[in-house]
C-alpha positions as CSV (number, residue, x, y, z in Angstrom):
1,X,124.9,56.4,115.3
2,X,121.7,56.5,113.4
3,X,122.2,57.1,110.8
4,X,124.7,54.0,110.4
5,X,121.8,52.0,112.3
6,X,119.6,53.0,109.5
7,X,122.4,52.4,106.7
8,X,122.3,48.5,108.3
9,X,119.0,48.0,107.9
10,X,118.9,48.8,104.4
11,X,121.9,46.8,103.7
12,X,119.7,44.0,105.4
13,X,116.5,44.7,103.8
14,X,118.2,44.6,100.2
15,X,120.1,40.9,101.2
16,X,116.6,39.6,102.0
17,X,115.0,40.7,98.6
18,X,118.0,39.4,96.6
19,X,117.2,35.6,98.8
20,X,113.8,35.9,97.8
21,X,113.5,33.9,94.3
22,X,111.1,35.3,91.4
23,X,107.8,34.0,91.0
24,X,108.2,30.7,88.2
25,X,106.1,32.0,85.3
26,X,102.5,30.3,84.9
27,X,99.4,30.0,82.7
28,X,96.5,28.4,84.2
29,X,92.9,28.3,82.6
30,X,90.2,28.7,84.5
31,X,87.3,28.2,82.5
32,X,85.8,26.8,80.8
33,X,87.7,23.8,82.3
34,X,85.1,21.0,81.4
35,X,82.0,19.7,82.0
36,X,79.9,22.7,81.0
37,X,77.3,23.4,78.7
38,X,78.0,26.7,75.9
39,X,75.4,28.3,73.9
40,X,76.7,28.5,70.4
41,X,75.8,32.2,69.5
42,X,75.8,33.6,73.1
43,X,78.5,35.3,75.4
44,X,81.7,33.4,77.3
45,X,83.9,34.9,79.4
46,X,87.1,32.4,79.2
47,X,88.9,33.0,82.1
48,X,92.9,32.4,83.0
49,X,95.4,32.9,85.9
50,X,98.6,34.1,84.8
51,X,101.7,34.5,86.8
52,X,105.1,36.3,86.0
53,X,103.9,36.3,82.3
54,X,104.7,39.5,80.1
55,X,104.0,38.0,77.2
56,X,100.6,38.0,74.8
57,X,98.8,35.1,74.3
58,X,96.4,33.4,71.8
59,X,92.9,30.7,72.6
60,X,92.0,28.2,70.6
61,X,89.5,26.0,69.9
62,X,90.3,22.1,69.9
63,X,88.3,18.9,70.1
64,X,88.9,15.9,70.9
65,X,90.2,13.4,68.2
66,X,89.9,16.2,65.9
67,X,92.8,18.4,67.1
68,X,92.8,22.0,66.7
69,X,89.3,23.3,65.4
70,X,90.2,27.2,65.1
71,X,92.0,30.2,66.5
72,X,89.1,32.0,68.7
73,X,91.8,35.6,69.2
74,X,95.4,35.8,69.3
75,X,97.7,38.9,70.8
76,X,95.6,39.1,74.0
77,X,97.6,40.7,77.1
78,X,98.3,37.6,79.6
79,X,98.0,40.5,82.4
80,X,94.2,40.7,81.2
81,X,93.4,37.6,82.8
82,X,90.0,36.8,80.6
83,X,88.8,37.4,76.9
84,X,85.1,38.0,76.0
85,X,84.3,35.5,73.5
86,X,81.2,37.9,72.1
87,X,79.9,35.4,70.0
88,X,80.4,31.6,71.4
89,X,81.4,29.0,68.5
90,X,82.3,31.9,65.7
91,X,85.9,31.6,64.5
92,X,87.9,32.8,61.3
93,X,86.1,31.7,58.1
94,X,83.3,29.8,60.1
95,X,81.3,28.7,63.1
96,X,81.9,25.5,65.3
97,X,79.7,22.4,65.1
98,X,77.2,21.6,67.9
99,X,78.6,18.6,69.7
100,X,80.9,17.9,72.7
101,X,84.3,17.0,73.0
102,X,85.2,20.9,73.1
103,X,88.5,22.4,75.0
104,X,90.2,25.8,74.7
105,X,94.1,26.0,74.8
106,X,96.0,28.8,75.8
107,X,99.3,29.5,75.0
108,X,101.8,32.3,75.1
109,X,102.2,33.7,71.3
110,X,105.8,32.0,71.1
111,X,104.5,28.9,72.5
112,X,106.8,28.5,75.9
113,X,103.9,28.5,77.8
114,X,100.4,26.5,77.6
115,X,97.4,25.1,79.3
116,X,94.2,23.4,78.3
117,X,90.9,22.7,79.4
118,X,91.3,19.9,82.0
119,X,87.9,18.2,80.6
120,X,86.2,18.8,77.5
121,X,82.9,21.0,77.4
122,X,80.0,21.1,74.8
123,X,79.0,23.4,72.1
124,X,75.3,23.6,72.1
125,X,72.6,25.2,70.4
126,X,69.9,26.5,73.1
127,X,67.6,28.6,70.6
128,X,68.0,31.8,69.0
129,X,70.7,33.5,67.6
130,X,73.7,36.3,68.7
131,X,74.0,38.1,72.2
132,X,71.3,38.3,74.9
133,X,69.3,41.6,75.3
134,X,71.8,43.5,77.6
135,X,74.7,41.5,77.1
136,X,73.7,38.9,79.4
137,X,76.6,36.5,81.0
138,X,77.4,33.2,79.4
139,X,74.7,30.2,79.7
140,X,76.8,27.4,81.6
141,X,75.5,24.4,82.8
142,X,77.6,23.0,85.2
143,X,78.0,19.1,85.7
144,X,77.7,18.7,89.7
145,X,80.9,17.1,91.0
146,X,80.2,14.0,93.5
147,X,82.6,12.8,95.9
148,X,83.0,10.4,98.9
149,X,85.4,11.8,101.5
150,X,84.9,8.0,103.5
151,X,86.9,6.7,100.7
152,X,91.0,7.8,100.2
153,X,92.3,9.1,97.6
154,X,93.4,6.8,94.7
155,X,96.9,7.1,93.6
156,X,97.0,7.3,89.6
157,X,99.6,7.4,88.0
158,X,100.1,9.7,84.8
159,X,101.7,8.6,81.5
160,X,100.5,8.8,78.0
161,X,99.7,5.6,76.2
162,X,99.7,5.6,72.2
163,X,97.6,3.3,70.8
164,X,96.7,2.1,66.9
165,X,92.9,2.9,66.1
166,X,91.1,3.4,63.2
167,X,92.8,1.0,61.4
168,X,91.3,1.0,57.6
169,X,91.7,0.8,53.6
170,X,90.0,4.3,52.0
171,X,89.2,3.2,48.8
172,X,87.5,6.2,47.7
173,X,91.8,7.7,48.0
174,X,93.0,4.2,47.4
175,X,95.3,4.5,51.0
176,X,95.6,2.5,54.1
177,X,95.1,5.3,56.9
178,X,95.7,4.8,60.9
179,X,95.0,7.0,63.1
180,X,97.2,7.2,66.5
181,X,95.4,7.8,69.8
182,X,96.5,9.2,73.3
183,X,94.8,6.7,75.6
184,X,96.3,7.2,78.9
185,X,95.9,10.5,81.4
186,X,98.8,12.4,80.3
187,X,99.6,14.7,77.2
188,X,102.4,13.0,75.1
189,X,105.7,15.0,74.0
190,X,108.3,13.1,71.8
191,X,108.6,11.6,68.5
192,X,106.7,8.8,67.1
193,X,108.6,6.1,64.8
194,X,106.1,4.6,62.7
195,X,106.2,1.9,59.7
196,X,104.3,0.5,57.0
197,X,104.7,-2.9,55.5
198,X,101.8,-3.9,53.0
199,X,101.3,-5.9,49.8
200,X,102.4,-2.4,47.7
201,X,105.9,-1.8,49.5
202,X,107.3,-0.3,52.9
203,X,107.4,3.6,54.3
204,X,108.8,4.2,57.4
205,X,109.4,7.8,59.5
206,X,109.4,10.1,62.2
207,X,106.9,12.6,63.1
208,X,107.7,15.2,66.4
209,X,104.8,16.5,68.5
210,X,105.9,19.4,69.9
211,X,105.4,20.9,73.5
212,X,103.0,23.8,72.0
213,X,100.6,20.9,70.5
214,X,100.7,17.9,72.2
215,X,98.9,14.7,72.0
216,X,96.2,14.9,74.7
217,X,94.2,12.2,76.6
218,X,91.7,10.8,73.7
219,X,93.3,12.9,70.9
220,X,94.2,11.4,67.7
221,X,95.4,14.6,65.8
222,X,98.5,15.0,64.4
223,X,99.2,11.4,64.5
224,X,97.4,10.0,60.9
225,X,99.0,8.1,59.1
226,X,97.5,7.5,55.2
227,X,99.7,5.3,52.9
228,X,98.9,5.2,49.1
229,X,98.2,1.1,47.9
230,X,96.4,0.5,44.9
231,X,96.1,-3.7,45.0
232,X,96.6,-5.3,41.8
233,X,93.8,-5.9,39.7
234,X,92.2,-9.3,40.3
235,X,93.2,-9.7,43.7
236,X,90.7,-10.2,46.5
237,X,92.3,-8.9,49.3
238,X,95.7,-6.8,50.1
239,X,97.6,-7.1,53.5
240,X,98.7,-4.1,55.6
241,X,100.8,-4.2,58.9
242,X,101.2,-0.8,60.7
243,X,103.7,-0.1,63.6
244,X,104.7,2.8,65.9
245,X,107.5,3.3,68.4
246,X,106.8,6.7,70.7
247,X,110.5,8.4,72.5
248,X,109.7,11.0,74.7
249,X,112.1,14.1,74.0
250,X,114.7,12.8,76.4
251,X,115.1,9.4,74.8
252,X,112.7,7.7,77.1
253,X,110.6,4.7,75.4
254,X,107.1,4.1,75.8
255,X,105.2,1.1,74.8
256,X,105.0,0.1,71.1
257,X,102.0,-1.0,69.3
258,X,101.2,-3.1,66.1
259,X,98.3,-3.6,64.2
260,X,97.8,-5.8,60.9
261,X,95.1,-7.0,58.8
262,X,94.1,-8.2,55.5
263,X,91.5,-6.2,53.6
264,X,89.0,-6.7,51.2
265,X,90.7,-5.0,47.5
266,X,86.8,-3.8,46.7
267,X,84.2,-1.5,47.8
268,X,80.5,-2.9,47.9
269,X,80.5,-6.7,46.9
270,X,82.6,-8.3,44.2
271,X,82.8,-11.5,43.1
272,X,86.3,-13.1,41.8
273,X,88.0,-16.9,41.6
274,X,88.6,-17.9,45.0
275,X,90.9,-20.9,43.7
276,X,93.0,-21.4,41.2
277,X,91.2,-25.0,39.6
278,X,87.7,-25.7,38.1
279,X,85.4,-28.5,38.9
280,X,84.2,-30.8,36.0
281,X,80.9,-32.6,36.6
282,X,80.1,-35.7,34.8
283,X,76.7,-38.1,35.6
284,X,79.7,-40.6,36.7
285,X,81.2,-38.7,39.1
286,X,83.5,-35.0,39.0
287,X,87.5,-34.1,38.9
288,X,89.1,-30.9,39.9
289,X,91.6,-29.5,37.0
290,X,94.2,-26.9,37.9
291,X,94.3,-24.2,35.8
292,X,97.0,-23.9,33.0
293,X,96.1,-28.0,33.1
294,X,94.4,-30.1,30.2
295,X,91.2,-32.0,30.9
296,X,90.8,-35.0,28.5
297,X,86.6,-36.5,28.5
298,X,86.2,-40.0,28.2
299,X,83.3,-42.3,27.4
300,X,83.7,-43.6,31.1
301,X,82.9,-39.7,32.3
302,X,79.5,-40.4,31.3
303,X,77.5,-37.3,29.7
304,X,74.4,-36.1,28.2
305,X,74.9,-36.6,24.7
306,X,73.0,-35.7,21.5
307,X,74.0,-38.4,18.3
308,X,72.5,-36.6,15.6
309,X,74.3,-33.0,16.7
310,X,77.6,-34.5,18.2
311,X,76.6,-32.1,21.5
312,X,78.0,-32.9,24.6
313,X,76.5,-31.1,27.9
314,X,78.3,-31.3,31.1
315,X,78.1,-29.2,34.1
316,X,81.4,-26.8,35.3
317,X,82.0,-25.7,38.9
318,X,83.7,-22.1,39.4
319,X,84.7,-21.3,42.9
320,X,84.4,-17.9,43.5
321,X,84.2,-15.4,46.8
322,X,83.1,-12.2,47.9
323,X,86.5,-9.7,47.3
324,X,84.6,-6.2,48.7
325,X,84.3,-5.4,51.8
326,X,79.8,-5.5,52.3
327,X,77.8,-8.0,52.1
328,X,76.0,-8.6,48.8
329,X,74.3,-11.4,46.2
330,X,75.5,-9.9,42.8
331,X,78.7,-7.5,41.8
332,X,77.9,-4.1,42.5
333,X,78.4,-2.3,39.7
334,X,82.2,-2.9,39.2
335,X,83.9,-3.4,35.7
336,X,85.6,-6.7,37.0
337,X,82.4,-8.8,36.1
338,X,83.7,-12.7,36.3
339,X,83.1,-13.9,32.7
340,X,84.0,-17.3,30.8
341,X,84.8,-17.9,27.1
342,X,85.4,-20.9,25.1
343,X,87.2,-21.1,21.6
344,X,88.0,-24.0,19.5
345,X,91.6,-24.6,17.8
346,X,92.2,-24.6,15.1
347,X,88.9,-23.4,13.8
348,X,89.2,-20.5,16.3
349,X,85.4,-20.5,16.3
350,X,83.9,-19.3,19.9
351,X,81.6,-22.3,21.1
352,X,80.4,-20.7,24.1
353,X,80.4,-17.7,26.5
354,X,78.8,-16.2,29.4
355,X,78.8,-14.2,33.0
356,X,79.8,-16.8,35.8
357,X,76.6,-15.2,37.6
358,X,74.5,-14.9,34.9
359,X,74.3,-11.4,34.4
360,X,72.1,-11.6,38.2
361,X,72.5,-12.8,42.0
362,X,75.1,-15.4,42.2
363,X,73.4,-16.7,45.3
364,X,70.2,-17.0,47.1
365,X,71.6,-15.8,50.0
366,X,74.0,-12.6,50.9
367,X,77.4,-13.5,51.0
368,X,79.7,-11.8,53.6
369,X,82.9,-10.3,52.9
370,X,85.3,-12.9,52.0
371,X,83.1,-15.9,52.2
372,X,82.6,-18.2,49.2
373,X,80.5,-20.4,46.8
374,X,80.6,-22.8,43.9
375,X,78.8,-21.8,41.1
376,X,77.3,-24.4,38.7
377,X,77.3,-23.7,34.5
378,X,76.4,-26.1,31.6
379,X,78.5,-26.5,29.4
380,X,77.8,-27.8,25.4
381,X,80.6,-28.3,23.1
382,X,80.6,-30.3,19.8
383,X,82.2,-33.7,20.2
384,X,85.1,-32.8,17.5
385,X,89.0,-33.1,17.1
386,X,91.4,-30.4,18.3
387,X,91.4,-28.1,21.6
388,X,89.3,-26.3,23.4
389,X,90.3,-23.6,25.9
390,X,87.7,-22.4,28.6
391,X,89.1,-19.1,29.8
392,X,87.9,-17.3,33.1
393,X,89.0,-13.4,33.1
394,X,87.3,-9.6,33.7
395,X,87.0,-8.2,30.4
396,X,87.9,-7.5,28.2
397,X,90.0,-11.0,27.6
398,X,92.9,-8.5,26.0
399,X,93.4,-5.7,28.6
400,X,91.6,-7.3,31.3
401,X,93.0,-10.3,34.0
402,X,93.1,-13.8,33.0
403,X,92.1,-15.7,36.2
404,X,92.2,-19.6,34.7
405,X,92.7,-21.4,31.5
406,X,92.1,-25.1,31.1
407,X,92.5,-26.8,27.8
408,X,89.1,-29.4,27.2
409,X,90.1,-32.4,24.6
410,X,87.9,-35.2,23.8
411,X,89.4,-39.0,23.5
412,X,90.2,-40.9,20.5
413,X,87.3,-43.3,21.0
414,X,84.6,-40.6,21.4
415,X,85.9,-39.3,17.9
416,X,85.5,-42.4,15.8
């Protein structure tokens, strides 16, 4: 009778341990976990809970809107449960910066399993160099944590939000480039469907952010998005429009977001037409001429005017702007230097040339990016028959861009 008693209640015992389900496997990091202070140079314990994990793992170092900085050691037993970063901030072919924004990620060696600092820390240097005398534990200055148990608990939500930031033109790699940045209180998962439309064609795609690198609150890395443009010569601005479209891995949409913008087409200041006519003043009063238009001068426009040397002076207008992107009184140092020319036909004799700013400040006063000015030149030209054509271009006037031409003809009863 025993003996089947005790057969019973091992038949029991084993039905309870098969009900009983296995631990869920779990990596937790423990520290640091954010808000403290590491000597560069000195000793950190990093510290991890793991649960039902047989695998090794890997740490490393990430910062905020810079993504993943360096691998601080890689095939670690999870089992350990902490790592003894000997010398805080060292890593593979280099040291980390001083600076904040810091977070260690740790994650299993074939990446099902991961877990991050829940709050950045900072890198700092405190003085000195390497370990304390006697291997001393880590300097960590922890933030204190203030609360008010009078008030409940808020109820936040937690989603990801991507966002468009850094929207620019690098003209040092002649690209747009956009930056894409997690601004809600979630890591993002998914795919990303972005597009380009600008002034030097289209680009669209897809870029995946994997589980074992996600997009964290504040991080902008592994979402840049450079696009090659080089603007045609002579224009003053180029227009970019950048979109995105974030799926999380099971289809579901999250908000889209757009940003567009017209941007200067040069670095520093540069001065170009700003329209596409010139002003002709006269003591009597002024006309505008389009450009690829004649201009015919009349007794009635009323000029200075030499007898003896059959000169006539007169004053032309150029509208021009500021096409770079700073603030400035003269070009700065760009090829594209606004210049005029006038030949005669048929005697294809040059009666006059000259920088539309002088070779100096085209204004008395800074001119911002984009913002504009007339700019005043005399003009002298022998009171003769045939043509004259007043060109406007960068040189040179063979290879370079031809921004107006107006033809200048006297009257018949100015000839006689």
């Amino acid at each position: 009778m025993g003996a089947i008693m005790k057969k019973a209640w091992v038949l029991v015992l084993w039905a309870f341990l098969q009900a009983v389900p296995a631990a869920a496997a779990e990596l937790r990091l423990t520290c640091p976990n954010g808000g403290e202070t590491v000597c560069l140079g000195r000793p950190l314990r990093i510290t991890w809970l793991a649960t039902a994990v047989s695998q090794k793992v890997r740490l490393v170092l990430r910062r905020s809107g810079s993504g993943a900085v360096g691998e601080i050691a890689a095939n670690i037993d999870a089992t350990q449960q902490y790592y003894e970063w000997a010398d805080a901030g060292a890593l593979p072919g280099g040291r980390a910066e001083p600076g904040a924004g810091y977070l260690v990620r740790l994650v299993t060696m074939d990446g099902s399993l991961a877990d991050t600092s829940n709050a950045p820390f900072s890198l700092q240097d405190c003085g000195g160099s390497g370990l304390q005398p006697g291997g001393q534990p880590p300097t960590l200055q922890i933030k204190p944590q203030f609360s008010r148990p009078d008030l409940p608990p808020l109820q936040i939500a937690h989603a990801p939000r991507l966002r468009i930031t850094d929207f620019a033109y690098n003209y040092a790699n002649a690209c747009f480039e956009c930056r894409v940045r997690n601004m809600g209180n979630a890591p993002f998962v998914g795919h990303v469907r972005w597009r380009w439309i600008t002034d030097c064609g289209a680009r669209e795609a897809t870029q995946d952010i994997p589980d074992w690198d996600p997009l964290l609150p504040g991080d902008a890395q592994g979402v840049y998005h450079p696009f090659a443009c080089v603007p045609n010569r002579g224009a003053c601005s180029v227009h970019a429009a950048f979109s995105i479209e974030p799926f999380a891995m099971d289809g579901t949409a999250f908000a889209r977001d757009q940003a567009e913008g017209d941007f200067p087409c040069y670095p520093r200041c540069q001065f170009l037409m700003a329209d596409d006519r010139l002003l002709f003043m006269f003591l009597h009063g002024s006309r505008w001429v389009e450009c690829a238009h004649e201009i015919v001068i009349t007794a009635n426009d009323a000029f200075d005017y030499d007898p003896d040397t059959r000169m006539a002076t007169f004053t032309v207008g150029f509208p021009i702007k500021n096409c770079g992107n700073e603030a400035g009184r003269e070009d700065a140092g760009h090829a594209d230097t606004l210049t005029w020319q006038i030949s005669h036909s048929p005697s294809n004799q040059n009666a006059g040339a000259g920088s539309v700013c002088g070779g100096g400040p085209c204004s008395s006063a800074p001119l911002a990016p984009g913002q504009g000015l007339l700019v005043e030149r005399c003009i002298t030209l022998k009171v003769q028959p045939g043509i004259y054509m007043l060109h406007v271009f960068s040189p040179p006037l063979s290879g370079g861009v031809l921004y107006c031409l107006v033809s200048i003809r006297f009257a018949e009863d100015l000839l006689r």
